[in-house]
N, C-alpha and C positions, 0 to 999 in steps of 0.2 A: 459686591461693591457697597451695598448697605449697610451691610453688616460691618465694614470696614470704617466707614460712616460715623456708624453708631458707636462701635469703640472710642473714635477719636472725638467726637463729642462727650461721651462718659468720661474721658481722660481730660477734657478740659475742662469740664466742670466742676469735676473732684481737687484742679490743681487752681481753679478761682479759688473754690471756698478757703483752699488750703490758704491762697493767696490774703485772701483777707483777714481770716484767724491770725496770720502774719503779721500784719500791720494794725489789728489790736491789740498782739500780747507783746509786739518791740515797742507801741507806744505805751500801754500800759506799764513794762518794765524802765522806758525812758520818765516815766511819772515818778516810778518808786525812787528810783536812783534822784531824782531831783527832792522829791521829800525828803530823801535822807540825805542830802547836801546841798541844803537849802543855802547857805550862804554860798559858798564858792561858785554856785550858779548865779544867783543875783545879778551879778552886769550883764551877765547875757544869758535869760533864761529859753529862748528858743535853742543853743547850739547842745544841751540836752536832747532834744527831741530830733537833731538831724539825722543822727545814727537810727535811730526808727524808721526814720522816711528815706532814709537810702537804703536800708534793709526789706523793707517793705516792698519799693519799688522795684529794688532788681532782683528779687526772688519773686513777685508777685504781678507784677505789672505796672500799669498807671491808676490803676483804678487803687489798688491797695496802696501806692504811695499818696496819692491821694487822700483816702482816708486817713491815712496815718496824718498826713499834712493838718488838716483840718481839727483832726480827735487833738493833735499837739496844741494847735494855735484856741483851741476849746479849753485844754487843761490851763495854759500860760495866764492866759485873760482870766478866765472865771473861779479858777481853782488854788493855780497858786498866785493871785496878781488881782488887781481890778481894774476892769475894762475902763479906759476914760478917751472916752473920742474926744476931748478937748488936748491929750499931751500929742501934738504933733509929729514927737521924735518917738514916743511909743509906736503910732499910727503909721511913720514910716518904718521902724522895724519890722513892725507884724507885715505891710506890704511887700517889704525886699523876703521875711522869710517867706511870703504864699509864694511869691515868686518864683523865689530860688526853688524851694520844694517841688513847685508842677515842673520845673524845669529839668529836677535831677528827676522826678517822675517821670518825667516825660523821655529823657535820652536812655534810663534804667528800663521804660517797659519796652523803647526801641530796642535796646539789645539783645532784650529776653525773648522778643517778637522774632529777630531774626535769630539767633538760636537753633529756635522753638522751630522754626521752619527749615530750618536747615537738616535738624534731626528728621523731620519731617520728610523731603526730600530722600535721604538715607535712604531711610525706612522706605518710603514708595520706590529707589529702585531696587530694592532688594528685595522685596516681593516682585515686581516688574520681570525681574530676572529669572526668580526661581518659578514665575507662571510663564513666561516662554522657556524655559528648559524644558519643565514640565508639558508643553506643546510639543515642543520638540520632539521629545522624548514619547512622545502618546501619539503622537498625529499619525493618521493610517496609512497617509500617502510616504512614501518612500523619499529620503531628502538627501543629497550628496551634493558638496561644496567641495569645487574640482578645482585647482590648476592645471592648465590649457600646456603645453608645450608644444613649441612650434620648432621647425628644421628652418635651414638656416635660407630657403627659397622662403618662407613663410608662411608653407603648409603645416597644418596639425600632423603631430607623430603621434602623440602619445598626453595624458591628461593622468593626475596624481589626485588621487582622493586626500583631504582635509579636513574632513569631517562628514558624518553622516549619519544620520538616526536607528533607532532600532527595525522603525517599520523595510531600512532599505536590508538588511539582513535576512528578514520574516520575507518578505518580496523576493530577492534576487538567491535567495539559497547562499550570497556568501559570506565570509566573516573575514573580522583583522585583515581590514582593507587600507584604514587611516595609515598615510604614507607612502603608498604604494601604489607602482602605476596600474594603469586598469592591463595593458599585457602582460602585466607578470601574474594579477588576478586571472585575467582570461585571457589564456596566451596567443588562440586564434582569434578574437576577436575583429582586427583589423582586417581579416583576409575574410572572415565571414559578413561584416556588418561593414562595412566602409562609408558608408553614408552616417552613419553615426561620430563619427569622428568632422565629417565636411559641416554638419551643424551645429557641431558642441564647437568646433573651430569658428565658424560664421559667427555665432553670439559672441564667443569672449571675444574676437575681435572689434565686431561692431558696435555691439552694444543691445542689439535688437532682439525684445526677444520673440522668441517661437514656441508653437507650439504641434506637437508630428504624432503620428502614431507609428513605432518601427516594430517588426516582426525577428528578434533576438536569434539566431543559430542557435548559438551556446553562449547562456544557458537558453534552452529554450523556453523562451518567452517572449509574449506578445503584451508591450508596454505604451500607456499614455504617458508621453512628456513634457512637460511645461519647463522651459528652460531660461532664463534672464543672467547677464553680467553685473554684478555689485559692482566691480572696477574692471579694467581692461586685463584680459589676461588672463581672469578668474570667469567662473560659471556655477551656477546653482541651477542642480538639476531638480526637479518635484514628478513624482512620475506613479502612477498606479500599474497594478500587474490588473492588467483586461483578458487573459488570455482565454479565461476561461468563458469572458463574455464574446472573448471574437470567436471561440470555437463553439459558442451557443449558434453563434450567428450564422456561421458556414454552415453547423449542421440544420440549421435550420431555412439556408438560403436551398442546401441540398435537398429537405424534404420539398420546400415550394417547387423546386425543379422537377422532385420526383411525382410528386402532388399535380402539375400541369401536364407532365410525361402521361400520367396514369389517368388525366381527364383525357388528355388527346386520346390515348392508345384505346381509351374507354368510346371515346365520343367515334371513332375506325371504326369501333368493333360495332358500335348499335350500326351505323350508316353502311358498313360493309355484310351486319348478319344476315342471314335465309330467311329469318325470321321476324314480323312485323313485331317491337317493343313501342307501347306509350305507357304513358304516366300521366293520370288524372289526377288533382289535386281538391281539394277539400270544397269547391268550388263546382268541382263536377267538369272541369275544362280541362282542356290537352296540355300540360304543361312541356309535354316532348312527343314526338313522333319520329321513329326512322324511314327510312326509303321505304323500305319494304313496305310497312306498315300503310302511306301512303300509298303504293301501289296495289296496295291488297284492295283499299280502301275503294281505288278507281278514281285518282284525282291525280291534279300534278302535285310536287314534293313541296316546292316552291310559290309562293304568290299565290294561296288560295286562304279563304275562308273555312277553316276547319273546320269551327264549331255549326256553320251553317251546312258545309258539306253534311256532318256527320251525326245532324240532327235527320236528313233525308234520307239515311240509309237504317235498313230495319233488319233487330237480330231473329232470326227462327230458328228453332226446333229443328232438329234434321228430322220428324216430318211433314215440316213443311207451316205448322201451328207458330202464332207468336211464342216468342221463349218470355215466362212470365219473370216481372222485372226484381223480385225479390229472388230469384234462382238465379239470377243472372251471376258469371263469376265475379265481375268488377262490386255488385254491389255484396257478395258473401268477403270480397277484402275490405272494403267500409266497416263490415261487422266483424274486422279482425280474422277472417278464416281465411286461409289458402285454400285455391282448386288447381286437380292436375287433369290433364288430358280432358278434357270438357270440352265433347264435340256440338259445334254449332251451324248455324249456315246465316253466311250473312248476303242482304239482298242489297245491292249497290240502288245508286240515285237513277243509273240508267235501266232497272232492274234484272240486272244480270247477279244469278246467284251463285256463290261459291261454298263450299264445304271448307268450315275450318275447327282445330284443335285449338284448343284457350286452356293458357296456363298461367291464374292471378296467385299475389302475395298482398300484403300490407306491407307501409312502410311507417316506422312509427318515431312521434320525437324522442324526446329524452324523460318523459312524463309517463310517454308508453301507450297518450295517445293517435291514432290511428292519421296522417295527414295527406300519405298519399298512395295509390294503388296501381300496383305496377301491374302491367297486362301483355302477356305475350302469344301471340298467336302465329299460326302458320297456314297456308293455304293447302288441300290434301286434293285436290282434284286428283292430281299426279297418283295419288295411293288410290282413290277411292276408284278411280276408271282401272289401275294395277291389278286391285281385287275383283272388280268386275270382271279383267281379262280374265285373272285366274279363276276364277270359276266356270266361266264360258271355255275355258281351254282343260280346265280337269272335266267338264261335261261332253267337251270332244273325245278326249282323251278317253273315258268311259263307252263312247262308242265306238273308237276303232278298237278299242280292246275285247269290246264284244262282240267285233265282228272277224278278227284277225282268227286265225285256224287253231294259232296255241292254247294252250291252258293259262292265265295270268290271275296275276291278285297281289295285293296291298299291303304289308305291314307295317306298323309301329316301329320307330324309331330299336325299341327291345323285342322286337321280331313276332307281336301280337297281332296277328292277321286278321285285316276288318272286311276285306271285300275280295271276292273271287269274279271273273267273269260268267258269262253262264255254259262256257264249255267246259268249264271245270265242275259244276253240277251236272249238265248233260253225261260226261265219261262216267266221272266217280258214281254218279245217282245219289249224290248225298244232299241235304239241304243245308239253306244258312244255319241253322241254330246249330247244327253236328260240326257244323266247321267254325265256329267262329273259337278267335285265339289259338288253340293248342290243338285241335281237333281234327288236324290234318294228319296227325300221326298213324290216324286209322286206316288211312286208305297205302298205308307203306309198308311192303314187307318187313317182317316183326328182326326178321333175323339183318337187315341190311340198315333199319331204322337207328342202331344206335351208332355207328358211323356218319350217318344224315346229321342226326343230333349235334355230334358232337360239332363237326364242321360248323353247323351253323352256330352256335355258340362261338366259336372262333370268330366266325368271321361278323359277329354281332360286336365282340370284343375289342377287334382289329379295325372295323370296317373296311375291310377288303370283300372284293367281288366274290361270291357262292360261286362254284360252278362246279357240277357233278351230274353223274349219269347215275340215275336209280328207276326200280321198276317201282310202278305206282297199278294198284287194284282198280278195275276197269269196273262199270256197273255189270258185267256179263262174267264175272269171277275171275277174271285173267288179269295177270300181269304185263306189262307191256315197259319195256327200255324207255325214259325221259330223260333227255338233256336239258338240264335244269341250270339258266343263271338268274344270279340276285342280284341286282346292283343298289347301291346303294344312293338317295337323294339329300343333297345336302342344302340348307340355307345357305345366304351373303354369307355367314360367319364361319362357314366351315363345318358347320355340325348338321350328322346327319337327324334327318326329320322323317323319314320313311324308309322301305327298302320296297323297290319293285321287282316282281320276281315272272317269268315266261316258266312253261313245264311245255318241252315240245317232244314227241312222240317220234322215235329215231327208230321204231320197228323194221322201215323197210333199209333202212340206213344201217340198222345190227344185221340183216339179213345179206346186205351185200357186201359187209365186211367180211362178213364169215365165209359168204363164197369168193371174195380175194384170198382171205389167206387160204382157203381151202386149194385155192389157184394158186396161190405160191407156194404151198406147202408141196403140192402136185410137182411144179416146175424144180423145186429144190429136189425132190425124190427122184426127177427125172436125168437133173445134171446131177445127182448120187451116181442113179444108176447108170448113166452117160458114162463116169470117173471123169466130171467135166468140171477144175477148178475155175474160180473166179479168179480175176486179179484188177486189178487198177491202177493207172499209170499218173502221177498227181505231177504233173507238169511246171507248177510253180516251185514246188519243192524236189524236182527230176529226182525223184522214188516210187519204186515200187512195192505196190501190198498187194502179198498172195495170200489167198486161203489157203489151209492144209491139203487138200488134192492136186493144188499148182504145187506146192512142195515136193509131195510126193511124185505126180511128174518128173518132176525135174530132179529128183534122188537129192534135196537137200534139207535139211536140219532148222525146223522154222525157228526155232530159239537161236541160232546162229544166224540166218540172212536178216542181214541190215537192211536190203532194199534198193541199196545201189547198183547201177547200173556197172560196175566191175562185178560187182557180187553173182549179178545175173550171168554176163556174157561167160563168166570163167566155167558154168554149167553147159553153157552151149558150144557144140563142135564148132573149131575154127573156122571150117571151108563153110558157114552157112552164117556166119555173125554177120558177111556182108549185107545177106539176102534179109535179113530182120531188120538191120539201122535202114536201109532203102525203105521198106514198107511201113516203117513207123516216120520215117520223115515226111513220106508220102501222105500220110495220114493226116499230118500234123500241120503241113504246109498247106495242102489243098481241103481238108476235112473228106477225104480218099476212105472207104469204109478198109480197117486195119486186117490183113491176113497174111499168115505166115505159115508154112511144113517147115521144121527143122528139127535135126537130129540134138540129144542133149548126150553127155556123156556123165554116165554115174560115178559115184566116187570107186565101187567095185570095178569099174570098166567097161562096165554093160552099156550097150548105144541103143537109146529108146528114141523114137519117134514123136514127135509131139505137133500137134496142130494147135493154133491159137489166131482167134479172129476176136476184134473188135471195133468199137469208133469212136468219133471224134466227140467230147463232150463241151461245153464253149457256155459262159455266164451271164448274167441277164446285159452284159455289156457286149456280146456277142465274140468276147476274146476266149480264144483257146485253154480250159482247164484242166482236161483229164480224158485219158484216153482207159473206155472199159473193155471187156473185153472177157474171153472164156477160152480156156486152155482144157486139153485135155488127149491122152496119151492115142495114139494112131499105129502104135507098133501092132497091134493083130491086126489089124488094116491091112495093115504091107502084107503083114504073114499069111494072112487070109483074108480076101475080100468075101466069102460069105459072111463068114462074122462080122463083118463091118457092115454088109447090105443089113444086117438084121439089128446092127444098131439102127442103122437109118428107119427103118422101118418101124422101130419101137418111138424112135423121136418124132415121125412124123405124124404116129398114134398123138403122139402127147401135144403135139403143135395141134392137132383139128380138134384135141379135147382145150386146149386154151384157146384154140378160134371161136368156139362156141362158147366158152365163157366169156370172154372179150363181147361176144352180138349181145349175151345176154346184158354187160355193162351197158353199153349203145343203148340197149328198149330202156335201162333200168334210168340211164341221165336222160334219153327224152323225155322218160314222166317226169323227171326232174324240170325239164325247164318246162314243161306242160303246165305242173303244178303254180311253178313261179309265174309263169305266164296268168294265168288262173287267177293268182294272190294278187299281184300286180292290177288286173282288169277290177279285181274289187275293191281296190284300196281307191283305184279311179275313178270309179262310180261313186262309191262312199262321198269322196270329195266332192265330187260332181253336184250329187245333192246336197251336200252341204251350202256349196255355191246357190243352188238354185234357190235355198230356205233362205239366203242370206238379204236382207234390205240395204245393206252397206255396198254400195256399190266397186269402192273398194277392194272392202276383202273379196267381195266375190269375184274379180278381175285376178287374183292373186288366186283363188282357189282354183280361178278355170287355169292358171296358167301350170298351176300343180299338176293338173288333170290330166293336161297336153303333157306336162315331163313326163310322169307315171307312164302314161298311153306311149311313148316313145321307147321307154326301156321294156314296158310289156311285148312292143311288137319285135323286139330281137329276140326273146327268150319264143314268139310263135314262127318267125320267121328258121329260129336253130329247130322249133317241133318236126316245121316242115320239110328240113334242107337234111340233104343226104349225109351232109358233115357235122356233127355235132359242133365241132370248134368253130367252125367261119357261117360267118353271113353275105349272102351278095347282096351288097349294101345299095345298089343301084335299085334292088326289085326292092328294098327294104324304104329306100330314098324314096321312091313313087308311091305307096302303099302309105307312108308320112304323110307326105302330103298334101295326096287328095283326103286325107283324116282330119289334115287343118282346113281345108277350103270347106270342106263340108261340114266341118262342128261351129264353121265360123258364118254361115250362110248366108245371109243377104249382104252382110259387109265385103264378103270373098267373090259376090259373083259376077261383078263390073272387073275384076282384077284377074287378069291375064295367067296364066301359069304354063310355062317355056321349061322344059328339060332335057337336057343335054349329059343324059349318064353313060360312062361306057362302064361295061360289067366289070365289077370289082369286087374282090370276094376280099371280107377283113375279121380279124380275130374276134372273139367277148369281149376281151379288154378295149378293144380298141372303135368297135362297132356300136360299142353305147357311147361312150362321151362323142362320136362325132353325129351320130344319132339327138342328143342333146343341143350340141351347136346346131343343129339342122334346125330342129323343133325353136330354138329358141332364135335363129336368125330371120326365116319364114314368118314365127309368129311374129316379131316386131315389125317387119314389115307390113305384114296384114295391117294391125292396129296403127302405125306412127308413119308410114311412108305415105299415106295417099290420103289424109288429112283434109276436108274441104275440096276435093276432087271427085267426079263423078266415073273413073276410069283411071286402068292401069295394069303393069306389067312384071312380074316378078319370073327371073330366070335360074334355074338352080343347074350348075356344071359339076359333075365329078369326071374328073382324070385321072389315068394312072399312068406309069412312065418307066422307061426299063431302069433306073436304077434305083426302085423301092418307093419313090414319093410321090403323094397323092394330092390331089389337087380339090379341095370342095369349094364351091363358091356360091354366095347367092347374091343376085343381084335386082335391084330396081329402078325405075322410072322417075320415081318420086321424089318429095322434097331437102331428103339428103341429108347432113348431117350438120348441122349450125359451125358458124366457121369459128378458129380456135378450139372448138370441144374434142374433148380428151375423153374419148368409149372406154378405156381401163378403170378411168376415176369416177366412173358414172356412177350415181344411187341406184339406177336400176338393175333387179334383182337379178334379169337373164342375160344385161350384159356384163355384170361380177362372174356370172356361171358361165356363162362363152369367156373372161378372162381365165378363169379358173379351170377349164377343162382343156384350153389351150394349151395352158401351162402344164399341165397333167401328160398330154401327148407330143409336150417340145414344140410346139409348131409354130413355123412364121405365120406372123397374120400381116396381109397388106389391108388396109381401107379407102378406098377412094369415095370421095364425093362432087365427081362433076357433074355428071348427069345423074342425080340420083343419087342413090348410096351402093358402094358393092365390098362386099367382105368375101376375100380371099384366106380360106386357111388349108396350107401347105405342113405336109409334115410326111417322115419317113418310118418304114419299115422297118425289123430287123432283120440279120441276116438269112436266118431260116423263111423269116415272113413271105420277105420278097420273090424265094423262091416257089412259094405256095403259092403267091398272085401270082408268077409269070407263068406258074404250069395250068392254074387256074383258068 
């Protein structure tokens, strides 16, 4: 604008001067022309000089006709004429020409003035114009000048562009819009954006204008709009593309959302961790604390004074020493360093001390210096008392292994053997330093060792269980049979961490297997020499399987006989198939012992004799599976009873030489249970003293109660040493013998307390004589301990029953304070009555409980079919 100024200042100053050079050289030339016609001027020497001062004026202004006026009436007077203010008619021409002159001056610079202004005018709107095109045309916002059309209810349809800048092209992506409606531009428009039309409508109708932010379908864009009516019907739209700034702002509305998600889920995770997290700040104060952290601390989480709590509590050393405060971890992250697992012990305000791990960082600004120290710790009681167990239970564990009868010892994870017990030096005679790691090879037959090897490499590989029988070198130069298993010990993760392995001495155990088969070998030589085949009757599958001397019997073709019972009878004479189906249904229906004589006929013709006895076989569900049984030919029988007395007589040799191997079984399983019997009393004892060293009164309630199970399955295995029957125990001499074992280990507590028994004789199996042995031990014992409670007297009754149809009745019952009402004995924590659930469950048996007078458990349970016949003949 200055600049524009300044031109037209220059431009009028050039065209004054001009102005006046004007009106001195038209009056100067109006002198000349007068000098050289000097007479013809005469009467009227001013109208010479009027053409000067109209030329002057209306080319120049007022100011140059002026001059010119003046410079004229200067030349007329002084130059060509003399002045005489005495000629009155002189003095009024000169006054009518000043006059007239300012006057023609005066209306000549009027005209030039408007003119002059009028070009002026021009000229400023035409720069005017081409600086708002030039806006136009340059302005960043988007500009379209629209016709509105309306339907004929007087809603907006439809709107025609009529002009619009470059910035709406660079904005909306479209082009050669001018004239055109916006749906034929953007055909979905309407259906996408509808609101867009109800406000570009509301303005050009009203007048008012708006201003909206709309979010475009197609095209897609998010637009600021300023929108006004110049006239009715028309609209001017002004509008910036924001899209990019509204999708700053969503993404950025999204991170805040994610940014508060991620403190919440953050601020969960401290309040919900295991683990105490704070943050001390540059100030040496708790700027955070989580729960844990507070409860580690010993304060409540809420409404407490921290910094004073946490001034009264003091760190130490685990042992026991202040922990000095430049070691300390919190102040090694001041100094920039991390620490991990930094075990400490911290002593609360009530002075109760806890063991805990400390794991600090630093946290640093954006400089890098150090502003706040994060600190996390964990309470380890739980571990630290874990590891105590485990050492006090691997130091158990070392003594019953020392004292158990086997050979045992330890390896490494890669099968590096670090500890033997000392019966494995006693046998071998070797010492530690000869065995440690690999040095067991020596005592192993050289010739069977690399088989040894190899397995255990396998099974070091696999981890699966060793198990092998090998002879091992004895300190007295002999070999001797070992049943040898390894098992393997595994951590929480699954990997194994050791193998433990028993070496147990199976001499007397090789000895009686050999004189079994040597028994069997006998008994097969004898049904040889008998000509006495086998056969078996598989009742599930109604087939039969004969060995090759039942074949032979029977004159048929073992690669031919299928087995079935067509196949069979078609061998056997007709007049005698009756007398076989009778004796086998007999068999089969009542468990009848199976015997048959019946003639067979050969495929030759030939009629041979055949005898065939056997019985009923039935599976651990007491149902009917197979009938066994021994055939064998009878025809010199018929033909000659001496030959047949001298079978007899050869088999009866052979039955008194298996009777006496059978007695010598009987002596060899009583040392059997003798032995167990034996292992048993010492594994009780062991424990026993264990209990008595212990100061926990606890565990040793739990050791004696081990004592007392031990002591109960030991006295079956002495009660089978001393009972005529290896198999059964008469559980009633066995029930009294219990007993008084508890009244008496239990002594002064037992001896106010009554004890009522009511057994009638019942003889019951191994399997079944220990678990109700167990329930006895462990019904009795609670009673002793929990039923007479702050009472000075009392009475406990134990009933066994038996009854003709296999079920037995054990009960025991008491006086005492009985059983708390609603409580459920199945769901109990106590150890012996999970094991009275569990062994119940083991033998099927109802259990009734009552608690009116006291407490009484009833457990009932049945026989099997054979059982029940061994109790009634019992």
């Amino acid at each position: 604008m200055n600049q524009r100024d300044n031109r037209i200042s220059q431009k009028d100053q050039l065209g004054l001067l001009a102005g006046y050079g004007l009106a001195v050289g038209a009056t100067a030339l109006s002198a000349l022309a007068r000098w050289l016609l000097p007479l013809a001027l005469t009467p009227a020497p001013y109208l010479g000089f009027y053409p000067a001062v109209v030329v002057s004026a209306a080319l120049g202004g007022v100011g140059p006709g002026l001059v010119s006026t003046f410079a004229s009436l200067f030349l007329v007077n002084f130059v060509f004429g003399r002045f005489n203010v005495h000629d009155s008619g002189a003095m009024m021409c000169q006054v009518i020409w000043v006059v007239a002159s300012i006057g023609v001056s005066l209306l000549a610079g009027m005209q030039r003035t408007a003119r002059i202004r009028e070009q002026q005018r021009a000229e400023e709107l035409r720069e005017s114009e081409a600086r708002y095109r030039s806006l136009f045309e340059h302005m960043l916002d988007g500009f379209a000048y629209c016709q509105m059309l309306f339907d004929e209810d007087g809603q907006p349809e439809d709107f025609v562009y009529l002009a619009v800048n470059n910035s709406f092209g660079k904005l909306t992506g479209l082009a050669e819009v001018i004239g055109k409606r916006v749906t034929q531009v953007i055909p979905r428009i309407k259906e996408l954006n509808p609101e867009l039309f109800e406000l570009y409508g509301r303005v050009a109708r009203t007048g008012n204008p708006e201003r909206f932010d709309i979010d475009l379908k197609s095209p897609s864009l998010y637009l600021s709009i300023s929108v006004y009516s110049p006239q009715k019907g028309y609209f001017v739209a002004i509008f910036d593309n924001i899209t990019e700034r509204k999708r700053a702002e969503e993404s950025l509305a999204r991170a805040h959302e994610q940014t508060d998600a991620n403190r919440r889920r953050l601020e969960t995770i401290l309040e919900t961790a295991p683990v105490g997290v704070v943050l001390i700040d540059s100030n040496n104060r708790f700027s955070l604390i989580n729960r844990r952290a507070a409860e580690i601390y010993g304060t409540d989480y809420d409404g407490f004074d921290l910094q004073d709590h946490i001034a009264r509590v003091k760190l130490l050393q685990p042992d026991g020493t202040p922990f000095p405060v430049d070691d300390l971890p919190v102040s090694r992250a001041w100094r920039g360093e991390e620490s991990h697992n930094v075990e400490m012990t911290i002593e609360r305000a009530n002075g109760v001390r806890l063991p805990l791990v400390v794991n600090t960082a630093p946290l640093r600004d954006a400089e890098g210096n150090v502003t706040t120290a994060v600190v996390v710790f964990d309470d380890i009681s739980d571990r630290k008392a874990a590891e105590q167990a485990v050492r006090e239970s691997e130091e158990q564990f070392r003594t019953l292994a020392e004292s158990i009868p086997n050979l045992a010892w330890w390896a490494n994870a890669d099968g590096y053997i670090t500890w033997y017990n000392q019966r494995w030096y006693d046998y071998t005679g070797t010492t530690p330093e000869q065995m440690e790691g690999w040095g067991w090879q020596s005592v192993h037959d050289p010739e069977v060792l690399p088989q040894v090897v190899e397995q255990w490499k396998e099974s070091l590989a696999t981890g699966k269980t060793f198990d092998m029988v090998f002879p091992l070198h004895g300190a007295d130069g002999i070999f001797r049979p070992f049943l040898t298993r390894v098992i393997p010990v595994f951590d929480q993760d699954g990997r194994i961490v050791r193998w433990f392995g028993t070496n147990t001495d199976i001499s007397e155990q090789k000895r009686a297997e050999e004189a079994l088969r040597e028994s069997e070998e006998k008994l097969s030589m004898a049904l040889r020499a008998a000509d006495m085949g086998v056969w078996r009757l598989d009742l599930n599958e109604r087939k039969r399987h004969f060995d090759d001397q039942v074949c032979r019997c029977l004159g048929i073709d073992p690669a031919r006989f299928d087995g079935t019972a067509d196949a069979f009878y078609a061998t056997v004479h007709p007049d005698d198939r009756e007398t076989i189906t009778a004796a086998l249904g007999e068999t089969i229906k009542n468990g009848a012992p199976y015997e048959a004589e019946y003639r067979v006929v050969w495929p030759n013709g030939r009629i041979r004799f055949i005898c065939s006895r056997g019985r009923l076989a039935r599976d651990a569900a007491g149902q009917a599976q197979w009938v066994h049984g021994l055939v064998w030919d009878i025809t010199e029988r018929k033909e000659a009873e001496e030959a047949l007395q001298k079978a007899h007589s050869e088999l009866a040799l052979q039955m008194v030489e298996r009777t006496r191997e059978l007695h010598e079984k009987e002596v060899l399983l009583k040392e059997v249970h003798h032995r167990v019997k034996n292992n048993l009393q010492v594994i009780s004892s062991l424990v026993g003293m264990q209990a008595e060293g212990t100061q926990d009164e606890t565990v040793r309630e739990v050791l004696q109660d081990v004592t007392y199970r031990v002591r109960s399955m030991a006295l079956v295995h002495e009660k089978l040493y001393q009972s005529e029957s290896l198999a059964r125990v008469d559980f009633a001499e066995y029930a009294r013998s219990l007993l008084h074992y508890l009244w008496r280990v239990h002594g002064a507590a037992a001896e106010a307390i009554g004890l009522v028994l009511d057994l009638e004789p019942v003889s019951l199996p191994v399997d079944i004589a220990v678990p109700c042995g167990l329930i006895l031990n462990e019904l009795a014992g609670n009673a002793l301990k929990h039923a007479f409670r702050g009472r000075d007297e009392g009475k406990v009754t134990v009933s066994l029953r038996g009854a003709e149809g296999g079920s037995i009745a054990l009960s025991v019952s008491d006086n005492g304070a009985g059983l708390p009402a609603g409580y459920d004995w199945r769901k109990s924590g106590s150890m012996g009555l999970r094991l009275v659930h569990m062994l119940t469950g083991q033998l099927r048996a109802e259990v009734v409980v009552g608690s009116t007078e006291g407490m009484k458990f009833t457990v009932t349970f049945r026989l099997k079919a054979d059982e029940k016949r061994e109790l009634l003949s019992a």
